[in-house]
C-alpha positions in Angstrom: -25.2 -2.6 4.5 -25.4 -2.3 1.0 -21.7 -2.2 -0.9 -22.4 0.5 -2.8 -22.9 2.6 0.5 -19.6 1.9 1.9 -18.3 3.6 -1.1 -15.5 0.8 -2.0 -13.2 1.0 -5.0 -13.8 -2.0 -7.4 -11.0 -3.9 -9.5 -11.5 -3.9 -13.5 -12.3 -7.8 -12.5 -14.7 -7.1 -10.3 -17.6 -8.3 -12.6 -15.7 -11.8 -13.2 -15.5 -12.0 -9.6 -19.6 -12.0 -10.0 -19.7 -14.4 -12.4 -17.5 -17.0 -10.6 -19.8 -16.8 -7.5 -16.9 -15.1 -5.0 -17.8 -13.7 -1.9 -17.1 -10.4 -2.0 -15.9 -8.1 1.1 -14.4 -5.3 2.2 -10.5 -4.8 2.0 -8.1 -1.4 2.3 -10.9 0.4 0.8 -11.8 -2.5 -2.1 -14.2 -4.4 -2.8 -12.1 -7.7 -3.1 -13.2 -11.4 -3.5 -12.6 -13.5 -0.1 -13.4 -17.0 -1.5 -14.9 -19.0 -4.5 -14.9 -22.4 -3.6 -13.3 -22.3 -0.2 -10.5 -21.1 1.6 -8.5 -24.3 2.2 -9.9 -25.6 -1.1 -7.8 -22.8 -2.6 -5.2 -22.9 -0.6 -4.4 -26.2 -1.6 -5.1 -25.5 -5.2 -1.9 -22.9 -4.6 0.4 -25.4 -3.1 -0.4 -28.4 -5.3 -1.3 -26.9 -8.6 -1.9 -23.2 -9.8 -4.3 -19.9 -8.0 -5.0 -16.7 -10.1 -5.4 -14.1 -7.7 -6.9 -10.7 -8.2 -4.2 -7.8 -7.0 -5.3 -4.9 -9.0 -5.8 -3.4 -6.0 -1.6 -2.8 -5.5 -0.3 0.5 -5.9 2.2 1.1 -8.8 4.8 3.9 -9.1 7.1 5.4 -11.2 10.3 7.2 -10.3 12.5 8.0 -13.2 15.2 10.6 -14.4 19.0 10.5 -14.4 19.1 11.5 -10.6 16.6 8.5 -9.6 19.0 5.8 -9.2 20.8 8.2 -6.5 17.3 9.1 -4.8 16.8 5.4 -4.1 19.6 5.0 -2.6 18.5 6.9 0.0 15.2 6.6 -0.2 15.2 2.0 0.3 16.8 0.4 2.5 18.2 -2.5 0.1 21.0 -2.0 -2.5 20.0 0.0 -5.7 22.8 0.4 -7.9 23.2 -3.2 -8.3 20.4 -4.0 -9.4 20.7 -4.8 -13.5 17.9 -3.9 -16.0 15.3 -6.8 -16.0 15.9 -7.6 -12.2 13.8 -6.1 -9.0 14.2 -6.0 -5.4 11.9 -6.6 -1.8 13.2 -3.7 0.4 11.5 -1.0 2.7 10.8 3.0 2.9 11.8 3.7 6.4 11.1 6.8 8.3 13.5 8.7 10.4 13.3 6.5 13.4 13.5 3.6 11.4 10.3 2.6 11.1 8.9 1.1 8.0 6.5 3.5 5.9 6.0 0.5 3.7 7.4 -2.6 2.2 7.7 -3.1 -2.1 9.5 -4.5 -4.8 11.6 -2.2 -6.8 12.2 -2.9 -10.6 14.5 -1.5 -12.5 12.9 -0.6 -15.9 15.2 1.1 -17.8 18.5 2.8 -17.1 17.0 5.6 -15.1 13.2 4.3 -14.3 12.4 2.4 -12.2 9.0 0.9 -11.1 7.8 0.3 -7.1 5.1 -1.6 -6.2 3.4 -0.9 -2.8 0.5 -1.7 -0.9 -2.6 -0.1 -1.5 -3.2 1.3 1.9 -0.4 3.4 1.5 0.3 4.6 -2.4 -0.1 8.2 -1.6 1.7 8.2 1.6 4.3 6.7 0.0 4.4 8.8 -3.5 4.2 11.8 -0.7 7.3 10.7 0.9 9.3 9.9 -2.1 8.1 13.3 -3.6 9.4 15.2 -0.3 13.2 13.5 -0.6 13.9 13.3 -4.2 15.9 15.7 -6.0 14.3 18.6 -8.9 15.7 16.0 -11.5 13.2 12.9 -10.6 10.3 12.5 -11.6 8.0 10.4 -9.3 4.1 9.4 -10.1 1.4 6.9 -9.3 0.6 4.8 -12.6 -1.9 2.5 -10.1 -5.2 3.0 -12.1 -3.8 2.6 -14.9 -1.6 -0.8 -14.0 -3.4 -4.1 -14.0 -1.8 -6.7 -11.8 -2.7 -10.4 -11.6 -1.2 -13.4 -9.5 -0.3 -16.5 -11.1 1.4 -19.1 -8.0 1.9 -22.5 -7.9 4.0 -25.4 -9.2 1.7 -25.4 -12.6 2.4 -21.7 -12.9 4.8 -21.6 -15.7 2.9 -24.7 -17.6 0.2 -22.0 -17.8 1.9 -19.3 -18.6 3.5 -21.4 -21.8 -0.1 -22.8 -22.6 -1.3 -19.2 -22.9 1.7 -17.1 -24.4 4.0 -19.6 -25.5 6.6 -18.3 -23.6 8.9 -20.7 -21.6 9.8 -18.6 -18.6 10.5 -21.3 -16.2 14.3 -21.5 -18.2 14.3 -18.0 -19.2 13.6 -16.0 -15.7 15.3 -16.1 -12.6 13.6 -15.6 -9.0 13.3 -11.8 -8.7 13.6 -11.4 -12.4 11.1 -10.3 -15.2 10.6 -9.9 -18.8 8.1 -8.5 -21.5 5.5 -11.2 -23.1 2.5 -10.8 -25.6 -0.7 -12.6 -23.9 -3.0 -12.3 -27.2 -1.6 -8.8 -28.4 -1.2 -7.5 -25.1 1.9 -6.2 -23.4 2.8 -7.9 -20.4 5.4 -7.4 -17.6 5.7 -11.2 -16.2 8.1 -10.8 -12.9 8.9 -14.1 -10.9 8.0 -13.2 -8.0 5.2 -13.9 -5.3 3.5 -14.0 -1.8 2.9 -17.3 -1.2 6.2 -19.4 -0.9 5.4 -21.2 -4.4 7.1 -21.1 -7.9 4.5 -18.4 -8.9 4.6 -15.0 -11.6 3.3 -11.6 -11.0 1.7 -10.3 -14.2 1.4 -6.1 -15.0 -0.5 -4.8 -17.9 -2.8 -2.2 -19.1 -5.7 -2.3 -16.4 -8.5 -1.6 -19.4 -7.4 -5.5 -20.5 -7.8 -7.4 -17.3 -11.0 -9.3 -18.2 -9.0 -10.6 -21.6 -5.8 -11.8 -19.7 -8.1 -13.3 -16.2 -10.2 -15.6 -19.0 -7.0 -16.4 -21.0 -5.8 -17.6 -18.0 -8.9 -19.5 -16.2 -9.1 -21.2 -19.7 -6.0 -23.8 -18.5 -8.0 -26.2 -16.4 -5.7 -26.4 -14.1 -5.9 -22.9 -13.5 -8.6 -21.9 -10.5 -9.5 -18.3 -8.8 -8.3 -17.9 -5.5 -9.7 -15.1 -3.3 -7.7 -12.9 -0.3 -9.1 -16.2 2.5 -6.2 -18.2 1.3 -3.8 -15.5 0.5 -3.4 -14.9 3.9 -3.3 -18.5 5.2 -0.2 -19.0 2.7 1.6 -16.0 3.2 1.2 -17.1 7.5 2.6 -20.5 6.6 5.6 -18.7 4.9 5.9 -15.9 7.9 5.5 -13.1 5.2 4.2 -10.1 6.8 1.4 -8.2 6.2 1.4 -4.5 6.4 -0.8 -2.3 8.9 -0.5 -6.2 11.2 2.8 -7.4 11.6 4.7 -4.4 10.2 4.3 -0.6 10.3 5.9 2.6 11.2 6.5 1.8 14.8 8.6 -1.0 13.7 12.1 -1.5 12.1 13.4 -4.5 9.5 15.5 -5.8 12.5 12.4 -5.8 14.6 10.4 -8.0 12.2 12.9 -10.1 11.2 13.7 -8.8 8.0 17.5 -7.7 8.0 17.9 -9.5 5.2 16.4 -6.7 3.5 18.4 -4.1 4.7 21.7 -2.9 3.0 24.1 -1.1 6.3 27.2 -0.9 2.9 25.0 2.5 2.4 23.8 5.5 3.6 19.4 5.9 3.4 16.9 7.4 5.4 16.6 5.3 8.7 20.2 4.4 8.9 21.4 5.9 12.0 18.2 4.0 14.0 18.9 0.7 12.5 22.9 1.0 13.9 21.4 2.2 17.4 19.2 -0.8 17.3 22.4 -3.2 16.3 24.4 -1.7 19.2 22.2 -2.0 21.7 19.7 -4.7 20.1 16.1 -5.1 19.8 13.8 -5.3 22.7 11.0 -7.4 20.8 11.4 -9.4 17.7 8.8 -11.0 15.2 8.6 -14.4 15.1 5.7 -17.3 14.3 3.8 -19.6 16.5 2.4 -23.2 16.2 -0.7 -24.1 18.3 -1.3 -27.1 20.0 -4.1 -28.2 17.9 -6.7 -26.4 14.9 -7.6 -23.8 17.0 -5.3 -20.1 16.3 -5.2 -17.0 18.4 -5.8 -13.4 17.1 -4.6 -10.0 16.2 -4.6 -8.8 20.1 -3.9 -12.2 21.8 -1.5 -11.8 24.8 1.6 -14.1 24.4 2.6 -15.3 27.9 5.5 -17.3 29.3 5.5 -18.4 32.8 2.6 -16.3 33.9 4.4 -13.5 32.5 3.2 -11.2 29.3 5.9 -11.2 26.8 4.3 -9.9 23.8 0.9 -9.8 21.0 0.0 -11.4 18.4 -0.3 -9.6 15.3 -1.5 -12.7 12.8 -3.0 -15.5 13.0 -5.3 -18.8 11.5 -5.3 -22.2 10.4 -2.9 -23.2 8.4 -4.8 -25.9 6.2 -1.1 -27.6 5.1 -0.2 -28.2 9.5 -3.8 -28.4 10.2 -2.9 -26.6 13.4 -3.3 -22.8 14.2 -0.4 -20.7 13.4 0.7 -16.9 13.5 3.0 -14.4 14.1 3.8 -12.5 17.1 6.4 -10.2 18.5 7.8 -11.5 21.6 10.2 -9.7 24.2 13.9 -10.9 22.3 15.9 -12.9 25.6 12.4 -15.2 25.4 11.7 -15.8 21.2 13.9 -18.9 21.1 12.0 -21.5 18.6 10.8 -24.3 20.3 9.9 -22.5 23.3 6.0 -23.0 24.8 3.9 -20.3 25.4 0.2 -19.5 26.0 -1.7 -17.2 24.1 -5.0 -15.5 25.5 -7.4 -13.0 25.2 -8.2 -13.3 28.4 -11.0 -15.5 28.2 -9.4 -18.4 25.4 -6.4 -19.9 26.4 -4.3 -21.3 23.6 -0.7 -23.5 24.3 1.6 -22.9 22.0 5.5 -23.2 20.7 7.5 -20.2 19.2 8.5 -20.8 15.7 11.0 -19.8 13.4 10.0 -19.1 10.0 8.8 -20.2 7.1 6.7 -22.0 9.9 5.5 -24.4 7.4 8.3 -26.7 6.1 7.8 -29.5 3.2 
């Protein structure tokens, strides 16, 4: 089917997507570059030296006024007020039930803005929610078509980003921290932070200027394109989750593994779920898996234990740094010990398999 009939949304890099050859799919309602040279070509180009990655396609939002700090609060389920100016934050907007609406980062911007960034999927069910529980004095809107945002990851990241702005970030910024930069005139938010487990910078800017800051960059050599194939494969190596797969609204943090996320010193939105859940505890977790050889379940796969079903699989590949299949699952919680074999099947392909803790891949 032609790509203009499935009436896709297109990055402002779209065209150097073109020119560098990518294969080009569908994703969340984008037209979005899969590969260039090859998925475990550029997954190793991640883990050994540097991938550029196209994520214009994130959501952006802004909530601001002197009552925002407050509305956060209740609104995420991590800490807010202590989070300083130049500093931002991986938390969740839960539901009622605790479910999770969406994971983001929060940054604080200023004294009382702040800036989210969400998945694309869900940037107007999120500003929705945000608009239905904040108070007449914030001010909450989506600045996504206007917001450039480009991936820099890898252990060359920060020779890059001093080759190209001069600026030595690797001593200036902390994990989870940002700063302002000048790329060539243009104003840059450069954040530390990441989805693939490496030293790696998120970059924000004026989306009209994307072609000028992708070039700057692919002008490093060591600098290469990396396209959404290998994004996934090292985010599953890490056990990140991916939203819509291994998280969603039928599932809390403690479900998936993610407490660590979760501030119980406060009172927010999904509160009184999460403490029902502590007292009584979880009946499935999320965890990862490790196949016995190249070959990796799906989304759907049964996960079985001693002829028994015990759970699905909700991610899953080949994880070009274990050359083995790997993914994550949820799994009844009295049977998710690490270590533990299982089978995973569709009930055709039978795959044996060990439960993992994560990051499943460990240098």
């Amino acid at each position: 089917m032609p790509e203009r009939d499935l009436n896709l949304k297109r990055t402002p890099l779209y065209e150097e997507h073109l020119k560098l050859g990518a294969k080009i799919v569908p994703f969340s309602g984008w037209s979005m570059p899969l590969q260039y040279t090859g998925i475990i070509d550029e997954h190793f180009q991640t883990r050994e030296k540097v991938g550029l990655f196209d994520i214009c396609h994130m959501g952006e939002l802004v909530v601001e006024g002197r009552a925002a700090e407050n509305d956060l609060e209740k609104l995420l389920s991590c800490s807010i007020k202590d989070i300083a100016q130049g500093k931002c934050r991986y938390g969740f907007l839960l539901n009622g039930s605790g479910g999770i609406i969406d994971d983001l980062i929060v940054f604080r911007t200023g004294e009382e803005t702040f800036m989210l960034v969400v998945n694309s999927a869900t940037t107007q069910k999120d500003l929705d929610w945000i608009l239905q529980n904040i108070s007449s004095e914030t001010k909450a809107r989506d600045i996504s078509e206007e917001t450039a945002k480009i991936d820099l990851q890898g252990p060359g990241s920060s020779s890059v980003i001093k080759q190209v702005t001069g600026y030595d970030e690797e001593t200036k910024l902390k994990r989870f921290s940002f700063d302002e930069i000048s790329l060539e005139g243009i104003k840059i938010l450069l954040s530390r932070t990441g989805y693939t487990g490496e030293a790696g910078y998120e970059l924000f800017f004026d989306a009209p200027m994307a072609p000028r800051v992708w070039q700057a960059l692919l002008s490093c050599e060591e600098a290469k394109p990396i396209g959404l194939g290998a994004r996934d494969t090292l985010r599953m190596e890490m056990g990140y989750s991916l939203y819509g797969n291994d998280i969603d609204e039928t599932r809390s943090p403690l479900e998936a593994s993610l407490s660590a996320f979760v501030c119980m010193e406060k009172d927010f939105i999904g509160k009184t779920a999460l403490i029902k859940q502590l007292e009584e505890g979880v009946e499935q977790v999320l965890k990862g898996f490790i196949c016995e050889g190249r070959r990796s379940a799906r989304k759907g796969f049964s996960v079985i234990i001693k002829g028994q079903t015990i759970g699905k699989v909700t991610s899953g590949g080949f994880s070009p740094s274990m050359q083995k299949g790997i993914g994550l699952c949820y799994l009844d919680a009295e049977s998710s010990n690490a270590g533990t074999e299982i089978l995973l099947t569709d009930g055709k392909i039978e795959i044996k398999a060990v439960i993992s803790d994560m990051p499943i891949y460990k240098r």
